[in-house]
NUDO-754301 format. One record per residue (C-alpha): residue number from 0; residue in one letter; x, y, z. Coordinates in nm, 3 decimals. Example, Ala and Ser with C-alpha at 12.3 -4.5 7.8 and 13.67 -1.06 7.14 Angstrom:
NUDO-754301
ATOM   nr  rest       c1       c2       c3
ATOM    0     A    1.230   -0.450    0.780
ATOM    1     S    1.367   -0.106    0.714
This chain:
NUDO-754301
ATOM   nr  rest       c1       c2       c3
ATOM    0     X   21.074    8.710    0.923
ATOM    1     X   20.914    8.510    0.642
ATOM    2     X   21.019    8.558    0.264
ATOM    3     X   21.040    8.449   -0.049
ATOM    4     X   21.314    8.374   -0.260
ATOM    5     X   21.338    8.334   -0.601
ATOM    6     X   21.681    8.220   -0.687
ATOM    7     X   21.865    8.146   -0.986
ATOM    8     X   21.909    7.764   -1.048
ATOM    9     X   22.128    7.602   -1.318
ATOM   10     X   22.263    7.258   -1.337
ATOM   11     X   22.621    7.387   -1.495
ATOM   12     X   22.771    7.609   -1.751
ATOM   13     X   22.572    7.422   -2.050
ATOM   14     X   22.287    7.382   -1.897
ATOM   15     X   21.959    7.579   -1.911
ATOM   16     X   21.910    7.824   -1.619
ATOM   17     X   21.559    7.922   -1.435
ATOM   18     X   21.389    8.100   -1.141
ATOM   19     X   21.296    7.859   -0.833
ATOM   20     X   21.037    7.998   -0.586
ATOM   21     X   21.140    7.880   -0.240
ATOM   22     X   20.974    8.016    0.139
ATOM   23     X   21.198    8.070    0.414
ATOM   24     X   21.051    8.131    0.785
ATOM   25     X   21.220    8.220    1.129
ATOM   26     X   21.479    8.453    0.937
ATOM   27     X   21.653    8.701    1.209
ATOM   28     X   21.680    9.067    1.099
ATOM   29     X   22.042    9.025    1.220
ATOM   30     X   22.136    8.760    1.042
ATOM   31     X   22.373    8.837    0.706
ATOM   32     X   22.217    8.751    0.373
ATOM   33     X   22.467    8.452    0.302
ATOM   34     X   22.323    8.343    0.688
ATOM   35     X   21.974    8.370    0.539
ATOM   36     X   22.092    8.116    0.246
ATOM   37     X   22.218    7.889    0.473
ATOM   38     X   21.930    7.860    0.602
ATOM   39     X   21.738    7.729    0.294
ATOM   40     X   22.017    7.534    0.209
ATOM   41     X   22.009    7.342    0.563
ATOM   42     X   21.651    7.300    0.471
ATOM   43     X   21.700    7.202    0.085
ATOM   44     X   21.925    6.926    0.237
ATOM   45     X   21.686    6.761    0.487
ATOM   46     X   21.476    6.725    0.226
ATOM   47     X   21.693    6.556   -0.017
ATOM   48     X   21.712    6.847   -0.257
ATOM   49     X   22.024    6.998   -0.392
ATOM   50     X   22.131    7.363   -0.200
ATOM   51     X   22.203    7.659   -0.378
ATOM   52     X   22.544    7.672   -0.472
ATOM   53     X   22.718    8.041   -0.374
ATOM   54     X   23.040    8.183   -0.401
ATOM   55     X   23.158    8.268   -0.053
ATOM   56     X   23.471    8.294    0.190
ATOM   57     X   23.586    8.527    0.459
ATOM   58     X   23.206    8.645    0.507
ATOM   59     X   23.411    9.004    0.630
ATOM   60     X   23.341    9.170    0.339
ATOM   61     X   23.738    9.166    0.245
ATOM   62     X   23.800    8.854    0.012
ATOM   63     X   23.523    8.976   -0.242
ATOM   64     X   23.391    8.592   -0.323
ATOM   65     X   23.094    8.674   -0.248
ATOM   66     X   22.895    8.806   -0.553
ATOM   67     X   22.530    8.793   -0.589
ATOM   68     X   22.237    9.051   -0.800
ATOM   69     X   21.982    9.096   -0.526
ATOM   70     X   21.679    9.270   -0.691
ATOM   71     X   21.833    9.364   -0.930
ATOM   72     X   22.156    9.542   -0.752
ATOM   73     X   22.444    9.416   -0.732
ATOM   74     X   22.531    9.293   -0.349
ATOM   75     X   22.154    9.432   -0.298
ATOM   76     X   22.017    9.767   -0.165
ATOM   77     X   22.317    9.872    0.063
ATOM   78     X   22.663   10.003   -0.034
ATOM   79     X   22.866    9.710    0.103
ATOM   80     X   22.921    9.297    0.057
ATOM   81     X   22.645    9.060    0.020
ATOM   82     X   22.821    8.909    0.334
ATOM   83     X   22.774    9.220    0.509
ATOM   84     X   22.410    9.311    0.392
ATOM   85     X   22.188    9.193    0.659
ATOM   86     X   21.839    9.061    0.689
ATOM   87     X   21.690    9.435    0.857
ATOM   88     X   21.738    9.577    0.552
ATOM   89     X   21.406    9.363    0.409
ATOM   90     X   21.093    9.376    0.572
ATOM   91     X   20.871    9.049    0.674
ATOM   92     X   20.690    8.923    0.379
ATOM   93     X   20.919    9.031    0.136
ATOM   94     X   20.976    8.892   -0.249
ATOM   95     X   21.370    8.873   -0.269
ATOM   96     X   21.494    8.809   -0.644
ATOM   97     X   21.881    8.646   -0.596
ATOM   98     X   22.085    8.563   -0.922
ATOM   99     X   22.455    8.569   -1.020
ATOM  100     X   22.673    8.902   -1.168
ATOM  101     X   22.539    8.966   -1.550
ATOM  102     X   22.811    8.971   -1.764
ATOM  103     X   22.921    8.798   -2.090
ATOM  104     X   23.288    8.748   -1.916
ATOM  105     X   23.193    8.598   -1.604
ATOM  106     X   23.000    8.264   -1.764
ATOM  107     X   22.797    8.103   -1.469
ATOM  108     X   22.939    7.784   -1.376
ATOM  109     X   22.669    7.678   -1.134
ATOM  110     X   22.346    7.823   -0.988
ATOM  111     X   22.524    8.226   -0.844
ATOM  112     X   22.845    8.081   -0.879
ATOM  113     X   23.013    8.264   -1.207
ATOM  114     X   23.367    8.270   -1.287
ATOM  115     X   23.526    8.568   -1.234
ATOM  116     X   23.885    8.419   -1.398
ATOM  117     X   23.873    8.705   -1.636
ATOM  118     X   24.000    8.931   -1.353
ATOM  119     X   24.317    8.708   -1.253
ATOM  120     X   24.402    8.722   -1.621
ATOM  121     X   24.400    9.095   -1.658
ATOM  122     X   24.629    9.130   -1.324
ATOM  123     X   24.834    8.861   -1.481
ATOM  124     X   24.884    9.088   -1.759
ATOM  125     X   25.025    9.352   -1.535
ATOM  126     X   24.899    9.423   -1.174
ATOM  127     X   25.245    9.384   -1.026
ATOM  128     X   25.619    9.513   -1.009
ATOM  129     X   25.889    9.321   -1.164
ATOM  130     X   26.170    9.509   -0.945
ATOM  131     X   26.310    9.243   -0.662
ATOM  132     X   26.221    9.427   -0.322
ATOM  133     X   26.386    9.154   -0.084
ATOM  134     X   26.241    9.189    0.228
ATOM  135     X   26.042    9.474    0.401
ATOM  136     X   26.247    9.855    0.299
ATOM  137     X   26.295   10.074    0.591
ATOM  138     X   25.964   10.298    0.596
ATOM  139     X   26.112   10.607    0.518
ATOM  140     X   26.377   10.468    0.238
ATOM  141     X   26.139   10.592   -0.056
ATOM  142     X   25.961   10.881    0.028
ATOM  143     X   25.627   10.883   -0.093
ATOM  144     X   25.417   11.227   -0.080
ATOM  145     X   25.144   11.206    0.112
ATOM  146     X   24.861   11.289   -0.164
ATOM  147     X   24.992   10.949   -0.414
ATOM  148     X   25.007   10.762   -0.106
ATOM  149     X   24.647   10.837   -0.039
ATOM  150     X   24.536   10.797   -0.424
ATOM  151     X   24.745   10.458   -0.385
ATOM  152     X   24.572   10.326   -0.081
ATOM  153     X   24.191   10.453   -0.213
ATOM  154     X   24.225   10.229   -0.516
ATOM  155     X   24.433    9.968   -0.369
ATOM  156     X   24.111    9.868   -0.152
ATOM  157     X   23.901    9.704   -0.461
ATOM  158     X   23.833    9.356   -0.368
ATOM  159     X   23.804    9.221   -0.731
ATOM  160     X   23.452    9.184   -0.620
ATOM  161     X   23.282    9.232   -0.967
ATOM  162     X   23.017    9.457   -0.873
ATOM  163     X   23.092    9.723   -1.105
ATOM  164     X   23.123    9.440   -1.407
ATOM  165     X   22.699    9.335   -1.249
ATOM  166     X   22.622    9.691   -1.238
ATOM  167     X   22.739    9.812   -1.542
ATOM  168     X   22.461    9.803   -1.840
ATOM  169     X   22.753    9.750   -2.109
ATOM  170     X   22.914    9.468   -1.836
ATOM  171     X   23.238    9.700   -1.854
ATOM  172     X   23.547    9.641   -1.644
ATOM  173     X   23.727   10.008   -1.617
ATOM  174     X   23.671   10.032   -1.278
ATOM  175     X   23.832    9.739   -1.160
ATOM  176     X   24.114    9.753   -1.425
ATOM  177     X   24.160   10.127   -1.340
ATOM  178     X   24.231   10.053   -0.977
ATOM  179     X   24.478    9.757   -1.004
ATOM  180     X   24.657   10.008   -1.262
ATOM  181     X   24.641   10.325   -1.051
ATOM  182     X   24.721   10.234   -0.720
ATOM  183     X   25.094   10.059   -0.908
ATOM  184     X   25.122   10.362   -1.171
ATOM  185     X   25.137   10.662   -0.874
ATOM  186     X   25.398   10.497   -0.662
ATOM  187     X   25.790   10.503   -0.735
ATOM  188     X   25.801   10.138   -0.722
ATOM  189     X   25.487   10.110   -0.983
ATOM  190     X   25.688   10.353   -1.265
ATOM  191     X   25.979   10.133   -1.416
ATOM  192     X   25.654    9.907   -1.564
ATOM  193     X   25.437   10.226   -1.586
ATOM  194     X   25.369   10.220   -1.976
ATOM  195     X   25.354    9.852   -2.011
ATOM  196     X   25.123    9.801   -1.713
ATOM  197     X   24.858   10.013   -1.886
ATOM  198     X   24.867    9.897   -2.207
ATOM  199     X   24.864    9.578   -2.102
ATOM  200     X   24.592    9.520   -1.846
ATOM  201     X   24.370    9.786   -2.075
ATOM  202     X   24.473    9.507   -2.365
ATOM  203     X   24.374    9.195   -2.142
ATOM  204     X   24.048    9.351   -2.049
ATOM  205     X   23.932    9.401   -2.378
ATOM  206     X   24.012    9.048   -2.499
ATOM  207     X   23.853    8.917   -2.220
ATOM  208     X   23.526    9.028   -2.380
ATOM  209     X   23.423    9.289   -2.113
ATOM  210     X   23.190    9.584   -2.275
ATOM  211     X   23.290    9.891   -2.373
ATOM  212     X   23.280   10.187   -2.064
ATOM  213     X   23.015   10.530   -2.165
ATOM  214     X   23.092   10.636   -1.800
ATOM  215     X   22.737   10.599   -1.689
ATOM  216     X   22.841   10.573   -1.332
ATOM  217     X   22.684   10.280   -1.196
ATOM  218     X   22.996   10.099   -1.136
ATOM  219     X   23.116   10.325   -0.911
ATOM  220     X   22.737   10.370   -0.759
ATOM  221     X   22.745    9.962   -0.667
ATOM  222     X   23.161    9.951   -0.528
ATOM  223     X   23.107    9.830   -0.209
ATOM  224     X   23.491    9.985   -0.161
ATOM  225     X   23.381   10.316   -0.292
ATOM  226     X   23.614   10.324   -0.602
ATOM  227     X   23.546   10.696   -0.768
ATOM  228     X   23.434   10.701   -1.114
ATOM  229     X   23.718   10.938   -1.144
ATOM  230     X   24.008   10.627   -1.142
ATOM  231     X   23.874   10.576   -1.471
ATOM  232     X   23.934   10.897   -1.659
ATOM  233     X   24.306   10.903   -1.456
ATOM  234     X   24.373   10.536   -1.653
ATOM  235     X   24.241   10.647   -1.966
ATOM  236     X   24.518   11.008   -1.910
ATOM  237     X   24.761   10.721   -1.794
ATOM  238     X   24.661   10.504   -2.161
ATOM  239     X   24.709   10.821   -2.347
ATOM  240     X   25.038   10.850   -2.227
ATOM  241     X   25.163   10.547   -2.258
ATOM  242     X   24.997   10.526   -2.625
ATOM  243     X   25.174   10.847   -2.720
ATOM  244     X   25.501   10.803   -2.597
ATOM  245     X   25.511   10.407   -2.705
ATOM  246     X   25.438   10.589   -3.083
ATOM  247     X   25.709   10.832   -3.066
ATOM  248     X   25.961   10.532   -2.987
């Protein structure tokens, strides 16, 4: 396959950003799109030019690092990691547009590489039990029905990826703040910090200068984890609740 990328150059966070045109040739449909970069970088290299810098790790679509717009989608035209989107999903001849996740709270820091800090800080703020568990409980020492110990495990499989911040057209982070805060807030050893936790991450979010959410949907449209757009209207119950009963204190 032959292409051509235009990808998203910038010196550093201060500097001035711009599309660069680059053709890559002898591209394997089977190779992953961070393969395909390699590529051009191993190329970029012999010639004494500086590679693309990209944020990347396990390249098993389970760390999340990686985090690139890909015409204009976040992680590209498949429901899954820009690790695991690969090269058959283009055709030969293609015009590929690569740049880093949109959003005012992840600042680029160089070329697709953003930071995504924000998101430590709001899990910071409350993503965790206080309670000292020791070591490993016996399985069946808290019961756990099996419906909240589904819920739990579908939200507790967001990556921190930032797709739904890319996505999102107000660059909103419910969707990830919904599932660190649901998959604690439905499990007994989640409740004793059940108010706080809420309040809290729902707090850090917002003065970590994400956008306001108008449930649009797109967020949940771009999880490469599937997240449903419903985890947000179950934080927003959970807000209430904590909001009401923190007033009647």
């Amino acid at each position: 396959m032959k292409l051509t990328l235009r990808v998203w150059r910038q010196k550093n966070a201060g500097a001035e950003g711009h599309m660069s045109t680059y053709e890559v040739d002898g591209i394997s449909p089977d190779m992953s799109f961070l393969e395909m970069l390699d590529t051009l970088n191993e190329r970029l290299i012999l010639q004494g030019e500086e590679p693309v810098a990209f944020d990347h790790d396990c390249r098993e679509g389970i760390c999340g690092a990686c985090s690139l717009v890909i015409n204009g989608e976040a992680h590209g035209p498949e429901r899954t990691t820009t690790c695991q989107l690969h090269m058959r999903s283009f055709e030969d001849g293609d015009v590929i547009d690569v740049e880093p996740w949109r959003a005012a709270a992840f600042p680029v820091i160089k070329d697709l590489v953003v930071d995504r800090s924000a998101f430590d800080r709001i899990i910071q703020a409350g993503g965790y039990i206080t309670a000292p568990t020791g070591s490993a409980p016996e399985a069946h020492a808290t019961p756990v029905p099996k419906a909240d110990a589904d819920y739990a495990f579908e939200h507790a499989e967001c990556i921190g990826c930032g797709a739904c911040v890319a996505a999102c057209p107000n660059g909103a982070a419910m969707l990830f703040t919904s599932a660190k805060v649901n998959h604690l807030n439905v499990l007994p050893q989640g409740a004793p910090e059940r108010e706080t936790r809420v309040l809290d991450m729902v707090a850090q979010m917002d003065a970590e200068g994400f956008g306001g959410c108008t449930l649009t949907g797109e967020c949940a449209t771009a999880c490469p984890k599937g997240i449903p757009l419903t985890s947000i209207t179950h934080m927003n119950k959970e807000w209430l609740r904590a909001t009401r009963k923190a007033a009647r204190r």
